[in-house]
VMD Tcl script that draws the C-alpha trace (Angstrom):
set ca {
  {107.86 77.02 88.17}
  {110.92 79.46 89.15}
  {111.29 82.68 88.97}
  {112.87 82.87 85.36}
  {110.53 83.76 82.71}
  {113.07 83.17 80.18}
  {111.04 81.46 77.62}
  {107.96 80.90 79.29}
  {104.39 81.68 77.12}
  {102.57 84.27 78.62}
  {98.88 85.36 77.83}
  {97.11 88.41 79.27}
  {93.70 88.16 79.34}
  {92.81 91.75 78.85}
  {95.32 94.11 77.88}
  {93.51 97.23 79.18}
  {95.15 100.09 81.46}
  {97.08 98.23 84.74}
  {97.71 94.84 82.21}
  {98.94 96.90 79.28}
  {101.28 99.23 81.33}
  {102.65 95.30 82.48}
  {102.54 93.63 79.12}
  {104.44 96.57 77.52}
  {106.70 96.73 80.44}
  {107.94 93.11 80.49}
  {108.39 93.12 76.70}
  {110.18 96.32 76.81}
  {112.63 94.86 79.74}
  {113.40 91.90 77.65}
  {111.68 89.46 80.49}
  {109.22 88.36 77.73}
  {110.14 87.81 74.03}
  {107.13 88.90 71.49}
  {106.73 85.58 70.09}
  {106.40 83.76 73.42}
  {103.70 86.51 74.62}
  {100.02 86.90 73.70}
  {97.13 89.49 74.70}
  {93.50 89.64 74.01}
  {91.50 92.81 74.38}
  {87.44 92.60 74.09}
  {86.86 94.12 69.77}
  {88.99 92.91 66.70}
  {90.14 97.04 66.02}
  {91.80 97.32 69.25}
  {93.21 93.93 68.88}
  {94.81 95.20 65.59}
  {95.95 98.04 66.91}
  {97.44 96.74 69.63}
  {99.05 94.01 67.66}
  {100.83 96.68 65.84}
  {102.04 98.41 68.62}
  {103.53 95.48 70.69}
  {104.19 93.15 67.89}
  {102.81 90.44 69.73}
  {100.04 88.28 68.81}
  {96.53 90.13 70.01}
  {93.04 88.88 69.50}
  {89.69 88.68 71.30}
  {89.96 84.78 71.87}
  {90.36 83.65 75.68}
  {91.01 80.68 75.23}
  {92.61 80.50 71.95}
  {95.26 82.53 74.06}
  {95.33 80.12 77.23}
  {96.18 77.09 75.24}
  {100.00 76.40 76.19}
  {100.61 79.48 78.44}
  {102.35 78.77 81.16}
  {101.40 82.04 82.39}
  {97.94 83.65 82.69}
  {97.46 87.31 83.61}
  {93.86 87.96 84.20}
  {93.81 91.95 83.64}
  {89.99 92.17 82.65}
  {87.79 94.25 84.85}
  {86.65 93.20 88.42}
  {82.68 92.37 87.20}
  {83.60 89.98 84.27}
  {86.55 87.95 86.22}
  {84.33 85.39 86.96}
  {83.11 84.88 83.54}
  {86.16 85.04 82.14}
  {87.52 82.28 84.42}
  {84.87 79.81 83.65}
  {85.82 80.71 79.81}
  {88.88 79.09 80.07}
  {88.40 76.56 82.99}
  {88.14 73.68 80.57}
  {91.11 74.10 79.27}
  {93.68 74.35 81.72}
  {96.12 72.29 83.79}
  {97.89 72.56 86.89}
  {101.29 73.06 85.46}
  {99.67 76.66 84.33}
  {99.84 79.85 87.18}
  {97.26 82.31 87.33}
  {98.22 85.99 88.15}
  {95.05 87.91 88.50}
  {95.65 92.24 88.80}
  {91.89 92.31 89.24}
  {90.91 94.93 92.12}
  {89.01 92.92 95.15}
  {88.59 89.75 93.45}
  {89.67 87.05 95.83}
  {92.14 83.93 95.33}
  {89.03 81.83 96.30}
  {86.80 83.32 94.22}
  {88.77 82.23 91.19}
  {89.71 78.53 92.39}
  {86.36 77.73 92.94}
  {85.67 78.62 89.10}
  {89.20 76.30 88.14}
  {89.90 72.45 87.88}
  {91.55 71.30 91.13}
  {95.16 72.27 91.94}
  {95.70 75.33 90.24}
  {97.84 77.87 91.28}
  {96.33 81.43 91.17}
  {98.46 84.58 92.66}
  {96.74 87.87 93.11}
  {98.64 90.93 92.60}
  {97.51 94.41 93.34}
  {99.99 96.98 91.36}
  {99.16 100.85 90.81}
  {99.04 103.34 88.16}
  {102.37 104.21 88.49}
  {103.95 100.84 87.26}
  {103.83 103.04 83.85}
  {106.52 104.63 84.70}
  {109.12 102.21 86.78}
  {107.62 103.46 90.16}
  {104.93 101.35 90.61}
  {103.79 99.72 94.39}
  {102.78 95.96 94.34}
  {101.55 93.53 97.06}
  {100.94 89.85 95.89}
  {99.30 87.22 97.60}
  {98.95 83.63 97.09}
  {95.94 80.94 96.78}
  {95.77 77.92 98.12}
  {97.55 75.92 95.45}
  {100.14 78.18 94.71}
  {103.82 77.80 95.33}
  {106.88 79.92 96.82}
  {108.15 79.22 93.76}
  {105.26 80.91 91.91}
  {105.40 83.62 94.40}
  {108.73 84.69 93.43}
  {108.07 84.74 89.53}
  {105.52 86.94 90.41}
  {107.44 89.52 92.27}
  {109.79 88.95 89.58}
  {107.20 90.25 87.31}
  {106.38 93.25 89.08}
  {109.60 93.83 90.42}
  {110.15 95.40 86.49}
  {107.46 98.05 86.87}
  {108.65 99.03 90.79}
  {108.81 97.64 94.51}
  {106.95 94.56 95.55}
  {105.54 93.24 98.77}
  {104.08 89.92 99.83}
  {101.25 89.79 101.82}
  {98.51 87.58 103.23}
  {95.29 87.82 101.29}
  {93.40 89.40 104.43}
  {95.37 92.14 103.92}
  {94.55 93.09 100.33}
  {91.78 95.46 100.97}
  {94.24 97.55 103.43}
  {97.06 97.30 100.42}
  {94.04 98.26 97.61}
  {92.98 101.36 99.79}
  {96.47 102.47 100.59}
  {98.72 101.93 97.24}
  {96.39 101.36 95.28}
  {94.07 103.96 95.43}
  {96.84 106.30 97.10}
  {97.98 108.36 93.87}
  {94.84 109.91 94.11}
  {95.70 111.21 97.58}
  {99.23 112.46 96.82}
  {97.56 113.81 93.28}
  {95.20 115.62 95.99}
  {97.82 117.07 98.32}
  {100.14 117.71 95.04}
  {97.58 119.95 93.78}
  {96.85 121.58 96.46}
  {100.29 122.28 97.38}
  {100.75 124.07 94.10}
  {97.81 126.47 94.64}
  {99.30 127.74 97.80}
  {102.52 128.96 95.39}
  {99.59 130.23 93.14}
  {97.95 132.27 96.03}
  {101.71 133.54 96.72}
  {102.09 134.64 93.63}
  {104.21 132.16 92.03}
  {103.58 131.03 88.16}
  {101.38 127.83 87.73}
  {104.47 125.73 86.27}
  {106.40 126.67 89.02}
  {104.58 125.89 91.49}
  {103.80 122.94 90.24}
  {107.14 121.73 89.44}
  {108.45 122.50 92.93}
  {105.61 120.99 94.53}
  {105.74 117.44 92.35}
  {109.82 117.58 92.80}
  {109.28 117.83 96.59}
  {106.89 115.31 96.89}
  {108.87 113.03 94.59}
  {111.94 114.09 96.94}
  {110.70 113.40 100.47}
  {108.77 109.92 99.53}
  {112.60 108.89 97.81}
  {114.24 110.38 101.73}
  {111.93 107.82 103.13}
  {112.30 104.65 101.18}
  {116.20 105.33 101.13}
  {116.74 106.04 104.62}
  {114.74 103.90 105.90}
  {114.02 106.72 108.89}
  {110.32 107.27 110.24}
  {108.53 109.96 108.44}
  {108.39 111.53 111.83}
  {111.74 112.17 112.48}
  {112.77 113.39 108.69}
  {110.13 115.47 109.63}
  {111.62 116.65 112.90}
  {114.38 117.59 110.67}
  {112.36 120.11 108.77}
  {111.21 121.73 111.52}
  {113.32 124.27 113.22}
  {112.51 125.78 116.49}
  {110.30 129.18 115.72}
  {110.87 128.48 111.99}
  {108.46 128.52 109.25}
  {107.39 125.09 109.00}
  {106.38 124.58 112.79}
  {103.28 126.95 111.88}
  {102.37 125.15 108.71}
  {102.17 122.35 110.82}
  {100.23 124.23 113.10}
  {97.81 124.60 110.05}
  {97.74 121.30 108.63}
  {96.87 119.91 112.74}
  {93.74 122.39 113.01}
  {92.75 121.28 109.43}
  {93.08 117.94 110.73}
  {95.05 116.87 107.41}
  {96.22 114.00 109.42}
  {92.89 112.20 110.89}
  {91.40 113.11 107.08}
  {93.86 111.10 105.50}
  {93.83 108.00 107.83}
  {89.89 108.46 107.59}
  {90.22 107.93 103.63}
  {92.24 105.02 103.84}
  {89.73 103.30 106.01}
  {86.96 104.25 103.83}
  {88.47 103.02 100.71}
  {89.70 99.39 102.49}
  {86.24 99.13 103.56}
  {84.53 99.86 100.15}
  {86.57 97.51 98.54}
  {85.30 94.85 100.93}
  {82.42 95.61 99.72}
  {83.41 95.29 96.12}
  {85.23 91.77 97.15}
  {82.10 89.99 98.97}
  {79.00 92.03 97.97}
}
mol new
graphics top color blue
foreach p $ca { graphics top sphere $p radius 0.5 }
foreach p [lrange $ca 0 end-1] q [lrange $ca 1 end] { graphics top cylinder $p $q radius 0.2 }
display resetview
């Protein structure tokens, strides 16, 4: 189907949090036109409300808003995918693409619930997309296309970076990026009640500490350098920063962190297969 959306119908199915923050981003980009795009959101006010904010057509009808899409975002929660899916099964074709941003719900577990032949993508973005800086890996079923691969990433390459992946690795990505602003949120924090404990104003320490983080991750993508050696560059001989090291290695920041990514990929195997 390419990777122009230039008048192509859209319909999100479920204009919550993570498919709002792309609905509103696409329109606001110019990618989608208003009267090409639909939503639908689970009670009439929030339809209405919505409606008004977007000026795009918003209701609570699934498959009122399937009919002629040639894109369908699936951006209800995990536990009603399934039902949602058989909603509208009857009245698609093959010509349509699915793009589901549902959390551990599996290409297959969506074809199975679809008339033969149609292409579903899974994308897993994060909370950041609100902002431009979102992280997105996208994966493909087993009727969809390059071609549908790359309007995808076209999609999300609006709301941040994208990455394609095989499906086997979506757990990994959802534990990592996806759940991973709750880390840096963590270490952020934390960060900013050292400068508290030192004395340093609340604001302060928070700015420098956001600003820093912000500053190193940017070093990284740029540069394209291991995190190891910009590190190395911190760290002078008998300097300051070797003994916060020291710290952060007896605290065993390190191990903790890897630990938490490993628990997280494997409870959202559990999510994905019961």
């Amino acid at each position: 189907m390419g990777n122009d959306l230039t008048g192509k119908k859209v319909a999100f199915l479920g204009a919550g949090k993570m498919g709002g923050i792309i609905l509103q981003a696409l329109l606001k980009k110019g990618l989608l036109s208003a009267k090409s795009t639909c939503a639908t959101v689970a009670h009439e006010e929030r339809a209405k409300a919505l409606a008004a904010k977007l000026k795009v057509k918003v209701g609570t009808n699934n498959v009122e808003a399937v009919k002629g899409a040639d894109i369908i975002v699936i951006g209800v929660k995990p536990q009603v995918v399934e039902e949602v899916v058989r909603e509208i099964s009857g009245h698609l074709t093959s010509k349509q693409v699915i793009v589901s941003v549902a959390a551990s719900v599996p290409t297959s577990m969506i074809e199975k619930n679809l008339p033969p032949n149609i292409p579903v993508i899974r994308a897993m973005p994060n909370t950041p997309c609100q902002l431009g800086a979102g992280m997105t890996a996208i994966c493909k079923g087993s009727h969809a296309s390059a071609e549908d691969v790359a309007m995808t990433c076209r999609m999300f390459d609006v709301v941040g970076r994208t990455v394609v992946v095989d499906e086997k690795h979506m757990d990994a990505v959802t534990a990592l990026s996806a759940s991973g602003p709750a880390y840096i949120y963590i270490i952020l924090e934390s960060l900013a009640e050292g400068g508290v404990k030192l004395g340093l104003p609340r604001d302060i320490a928070t700015l420098l500490a956001a600003q820093t983080t912000m500053g190193a991750a940017r070093v990284v993508l740029e540069t394209g350098d291991h995190p190891a050696l910009l590190k190395d560059a911190v760290t002078t001989p008998a300097g300051c920063t070797i003994d916060a090291i020291m710290e952060l290695e007896e605290g065993k920041l390190r191990v903790t962190l890897i630990k938490a990514v490993v628990k997280a990929a494997q409870r959202a195997k559990e999510l994905a297969y019961g």
